[in-house]
N, C-alpha and C positions, 0 to 999 in steps of 0.2 A: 574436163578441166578441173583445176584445184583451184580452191577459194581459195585466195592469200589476205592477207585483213593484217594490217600494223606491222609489216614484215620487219624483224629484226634489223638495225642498219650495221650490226657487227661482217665482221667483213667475209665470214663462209655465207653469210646468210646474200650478201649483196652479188657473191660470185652464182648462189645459186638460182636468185633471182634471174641473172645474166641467161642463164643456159635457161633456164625455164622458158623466160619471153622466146629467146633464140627458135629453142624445139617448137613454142606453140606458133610461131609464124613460121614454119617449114610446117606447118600440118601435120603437127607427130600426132599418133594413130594414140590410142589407150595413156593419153598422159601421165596418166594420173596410176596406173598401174606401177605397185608397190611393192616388192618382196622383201618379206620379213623372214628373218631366221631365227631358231631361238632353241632355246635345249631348254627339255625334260629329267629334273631330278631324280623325277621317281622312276622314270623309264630309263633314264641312263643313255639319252638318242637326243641327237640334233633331227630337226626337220624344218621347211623353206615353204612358206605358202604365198600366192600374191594376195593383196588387199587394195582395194581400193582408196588412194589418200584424198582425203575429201577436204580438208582444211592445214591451212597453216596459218596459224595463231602467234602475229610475233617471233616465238622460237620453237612452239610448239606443234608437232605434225600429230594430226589427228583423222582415224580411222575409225567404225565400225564393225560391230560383228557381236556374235553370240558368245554372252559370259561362260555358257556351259560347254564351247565346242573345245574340241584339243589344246589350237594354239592358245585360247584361253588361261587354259590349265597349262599350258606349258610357263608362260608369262606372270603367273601366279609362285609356279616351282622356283622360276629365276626371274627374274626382272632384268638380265638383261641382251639386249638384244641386237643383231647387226640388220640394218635396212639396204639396198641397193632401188634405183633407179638408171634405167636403160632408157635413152634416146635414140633411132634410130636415125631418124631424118638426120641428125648434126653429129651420129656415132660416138655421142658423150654417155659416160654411166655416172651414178654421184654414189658412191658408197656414205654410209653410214653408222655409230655404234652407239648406243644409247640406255637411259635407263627409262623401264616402260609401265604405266601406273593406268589405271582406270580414273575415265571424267566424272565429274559430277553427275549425280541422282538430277539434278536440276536440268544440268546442260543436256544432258543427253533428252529427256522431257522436251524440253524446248526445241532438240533437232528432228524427234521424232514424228512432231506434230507439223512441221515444216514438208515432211516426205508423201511422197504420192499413197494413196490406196491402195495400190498394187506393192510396192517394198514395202511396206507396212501389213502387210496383210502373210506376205515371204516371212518377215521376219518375227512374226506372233505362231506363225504353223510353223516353222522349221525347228526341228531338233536337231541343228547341225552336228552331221557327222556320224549319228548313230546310223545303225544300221537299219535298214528299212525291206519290207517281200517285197515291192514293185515300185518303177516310179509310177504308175500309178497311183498307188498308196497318198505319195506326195502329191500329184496333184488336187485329190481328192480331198485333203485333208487343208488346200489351200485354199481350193471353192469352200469349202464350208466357214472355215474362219474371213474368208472375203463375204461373204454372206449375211453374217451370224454380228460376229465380233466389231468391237467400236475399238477403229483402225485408228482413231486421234491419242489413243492409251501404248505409253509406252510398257513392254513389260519390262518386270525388273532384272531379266534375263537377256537384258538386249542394250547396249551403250557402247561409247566410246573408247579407246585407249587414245593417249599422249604420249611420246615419246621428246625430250631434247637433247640432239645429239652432242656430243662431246667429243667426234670425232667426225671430218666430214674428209674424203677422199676424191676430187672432182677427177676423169679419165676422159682423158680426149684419143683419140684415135687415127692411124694416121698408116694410109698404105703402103709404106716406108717401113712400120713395126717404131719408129721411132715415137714410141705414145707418149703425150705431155701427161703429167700425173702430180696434181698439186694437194698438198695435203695441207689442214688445220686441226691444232689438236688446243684441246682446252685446257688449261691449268689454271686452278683458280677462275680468275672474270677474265683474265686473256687468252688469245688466239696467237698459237706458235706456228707461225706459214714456213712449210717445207716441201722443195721439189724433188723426189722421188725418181730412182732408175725405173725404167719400162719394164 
């Protein structure tokens, strides 16, 4: 599930609300399952990873993960980035495009000591992304820091991103091909609502 806390009452945020409750009472599977796209300067390459959205703050969607892994440094290269969520159960997707910054030294403190010993213990051993001789390697290296290491310590290699979008695309789906496709785009502090061909 995603914690939602002070939800926006602007009106992408209310339409998003709608489909969220909708999917979570049809039993949608991985909620909370997020892909992020985002390009690399220096590499000159788009690439698409999912994340996990853990919170929505008001206007702000918030995720974790390792400051040193790729999309990291991709997010660093450019700040900005397109989001999608997929609902199966109700066959809605919610496109997204935004600009993407790092949480607080504090917040993320506070979120980390909140998280079980076990995801904390993942995320002090993982050197996301690099290359490793075995998953053994990995687990080995996670017994020790589960072991060893005091798992209430956030490192400073490990926090949040924020993103708020500026562009939301709601897709509903329809076995007809005739898809409803309503779009919000921000200018300024307003919301310009337009519906869109399939």
């Amino acid at each position: 599930m995603i914690q939602i806390n002070n939800l926006s009452n602007q009106k992408p945020y209310i339409s998003f609300s709608e489909k969220y409750n909708e999917a979570l009472n049809a039993n949608q599977k991985n909620i909370e399952a997020l892909s992020i796209s985002s390009f690399n300067k220096e590499n000159n390459e788009v690439d698409s990873r999912f994340v996990n959205l853990k919170f929505i703050d008001k206007d702000k969607f918030i995720f974790f993960t390792n400051y040193n892994s790729l999309k990291s440094l991709s997010f660093e290269s450019h700040n900005q980035i397109s989001a999608l969520l997929y609902w199966s159960s109700i066959n809605v997707q919610i496109r997204m495009k935004a600009k993407i910054k790092k949480t607080s030294l504090k917040y993320n403190q506070e979120y980390f000591q909140k998280r079980s010993a076990e995801k904390n213990a993942l995320a002090i051993s993982s050197r996301q992304s690099e290359p490793v001789a075995s998953y053994e390697t990995v687990i080995k290296s996670y017994d020790e820091i589960y072991k060893k290491e005091d798992l209430s310590k956030c490192p400073k290699y490990w926090g949040g991103f924020s993103f708020t979008p500026y562009y939301f695309e709601f897709w509903e789906g329809h076995e007809s091909r005739i898809n409803k496709r309503l779009v919000y785009k921000k200018k300024d502090t307003d919301w310009k609502k337009l519906i869109i061909q399939p």
